[in-house]
C-alpha positions as CSV (number, residue, x, y, z in Angstrom):
1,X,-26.8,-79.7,38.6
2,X,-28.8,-82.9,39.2
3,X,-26.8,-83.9,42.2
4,X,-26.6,-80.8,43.9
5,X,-30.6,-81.0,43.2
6,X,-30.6,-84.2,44.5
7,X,-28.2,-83.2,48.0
8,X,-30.4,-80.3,48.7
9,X,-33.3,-82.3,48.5
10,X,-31.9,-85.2,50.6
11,X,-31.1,-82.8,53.1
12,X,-34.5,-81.1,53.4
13,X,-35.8,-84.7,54.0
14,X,-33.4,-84.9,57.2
15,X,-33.9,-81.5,58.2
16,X,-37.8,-82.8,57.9
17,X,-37.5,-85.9,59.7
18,X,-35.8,-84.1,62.8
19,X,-38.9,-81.8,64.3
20,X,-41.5,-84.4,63.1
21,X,-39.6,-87.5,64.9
22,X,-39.5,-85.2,68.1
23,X,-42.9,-84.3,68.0
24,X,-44.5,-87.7,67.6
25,X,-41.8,-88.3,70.9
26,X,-43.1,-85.4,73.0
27,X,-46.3,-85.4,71.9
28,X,-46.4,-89.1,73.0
29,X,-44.6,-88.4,76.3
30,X,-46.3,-85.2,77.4
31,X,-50.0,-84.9,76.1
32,X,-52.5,-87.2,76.4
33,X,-53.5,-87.7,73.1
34,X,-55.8,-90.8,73.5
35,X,-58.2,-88.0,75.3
36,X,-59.6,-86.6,72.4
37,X,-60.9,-87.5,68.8
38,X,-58.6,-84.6,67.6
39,X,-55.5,-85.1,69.8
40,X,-55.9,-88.9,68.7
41,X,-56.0,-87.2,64.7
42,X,-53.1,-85.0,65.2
43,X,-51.0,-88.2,66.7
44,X,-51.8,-90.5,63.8
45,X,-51.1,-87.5,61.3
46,X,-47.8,-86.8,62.6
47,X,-46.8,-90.6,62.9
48,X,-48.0,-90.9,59.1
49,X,-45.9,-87.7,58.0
50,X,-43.1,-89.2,60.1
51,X,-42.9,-92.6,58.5
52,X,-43.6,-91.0,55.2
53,X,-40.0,-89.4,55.8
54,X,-38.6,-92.1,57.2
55,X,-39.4,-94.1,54.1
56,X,-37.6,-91.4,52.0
57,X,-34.4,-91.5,54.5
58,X,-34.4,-95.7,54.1
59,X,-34.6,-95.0,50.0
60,X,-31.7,-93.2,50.1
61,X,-29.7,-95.2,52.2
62,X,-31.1,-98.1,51.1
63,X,-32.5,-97.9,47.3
64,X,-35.3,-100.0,46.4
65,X,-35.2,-103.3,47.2
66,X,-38.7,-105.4,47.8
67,X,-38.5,-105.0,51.3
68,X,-38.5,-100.7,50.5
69,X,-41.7,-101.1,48.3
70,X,-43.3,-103.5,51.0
71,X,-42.5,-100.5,53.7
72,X,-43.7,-97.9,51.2
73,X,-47.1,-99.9,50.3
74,X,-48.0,-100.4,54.2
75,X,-46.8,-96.2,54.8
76,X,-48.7,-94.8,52.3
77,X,-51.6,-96.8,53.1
78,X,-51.9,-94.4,55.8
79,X,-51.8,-91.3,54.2
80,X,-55.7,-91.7,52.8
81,X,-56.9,-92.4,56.4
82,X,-55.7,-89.5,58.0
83,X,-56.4,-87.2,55.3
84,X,-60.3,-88.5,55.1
85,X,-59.9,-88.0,58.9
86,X,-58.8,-84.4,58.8
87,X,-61.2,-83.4,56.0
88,X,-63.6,-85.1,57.9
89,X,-63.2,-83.2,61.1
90,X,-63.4,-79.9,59.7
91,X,-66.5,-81.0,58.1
92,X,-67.8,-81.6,61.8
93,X,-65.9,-79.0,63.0
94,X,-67.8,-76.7,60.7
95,X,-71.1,-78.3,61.1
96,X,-71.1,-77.5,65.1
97,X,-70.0,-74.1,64.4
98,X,-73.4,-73.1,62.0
99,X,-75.6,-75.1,64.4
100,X,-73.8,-72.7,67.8
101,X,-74.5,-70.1,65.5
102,X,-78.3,-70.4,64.5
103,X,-78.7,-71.0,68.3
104,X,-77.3,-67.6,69.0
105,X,-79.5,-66.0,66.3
106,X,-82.6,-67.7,68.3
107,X,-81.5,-66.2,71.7
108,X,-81.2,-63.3,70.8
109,X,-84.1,-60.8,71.7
C-alpha cells in the first residue's frame, strides 16, 4: 500500500510540475510582467511553486544527498518572501478598496 501511495504521489508531483513549468515559460514569453508590482508577484510566485516541485522531482530521482538539502535550503527560502508578498498585497489591495469606498460615500448627494 505504501508504494502505490508513494507512485500516486510521485505522479501528482509530475502532473504538477507540467502546467507550472509552462506558465512560468509563457508567462515569461508573452506578458510583461516586470510592468506591474502584481504581475512581478504572480512571476516570483509561480517560479517559487515551480522550483518547489522541481526540488521534489530531483528527490526522487536523486534522494538526498548535500547538494539536495543545499537546493532545498536556497528553494524554500523563497517560499516566506512571496507569501509575505501576497498577504501583503491584499492588505494594500484592501486598504485602497475602503478608502475608493469612503470617497464614494462623500460624493454622493
Amino acid at each position: 500500500m505504501d508504494e502505490v501511495l508513494q507512485v500516486i504521489g510521485n505522479a501528482l508531483i509530475f502532473l504538477s510540475l507540467a502546467p507550472a513549468l509552462a506558465f512560468v515559460v509563457l508567462y515569461h514569453l508573452r506578458v510583461d510582467w516586470r510592468a506591474t508590482e502584481m504581475s512581478r508577484h504572480v512571476m516570483a510566485f509561480m517560479v517559487v511553486i515551480t522550483s518547489l516541485l522541481l526540488v521534489a522531482v530531483f528527490r526522487q530521482l536523486g534522494g538526498e544527498e548535500t547538494w539536495f538539502k543545499v537546493l532545498r535550503l536556497v528553494v524554500f527560502a523563497g517560499l516566506p518572501y512571496v507569501l509575505f508578498q501576497r498577504l501583503r498585497l491584499l492588505l494594500k489591495a484592501q486598504a485602497e478598496r475602503r478608502q475608493e469606498r469612503k470617497r464614494e460615500r462623500k460624493e454622493r448627494p
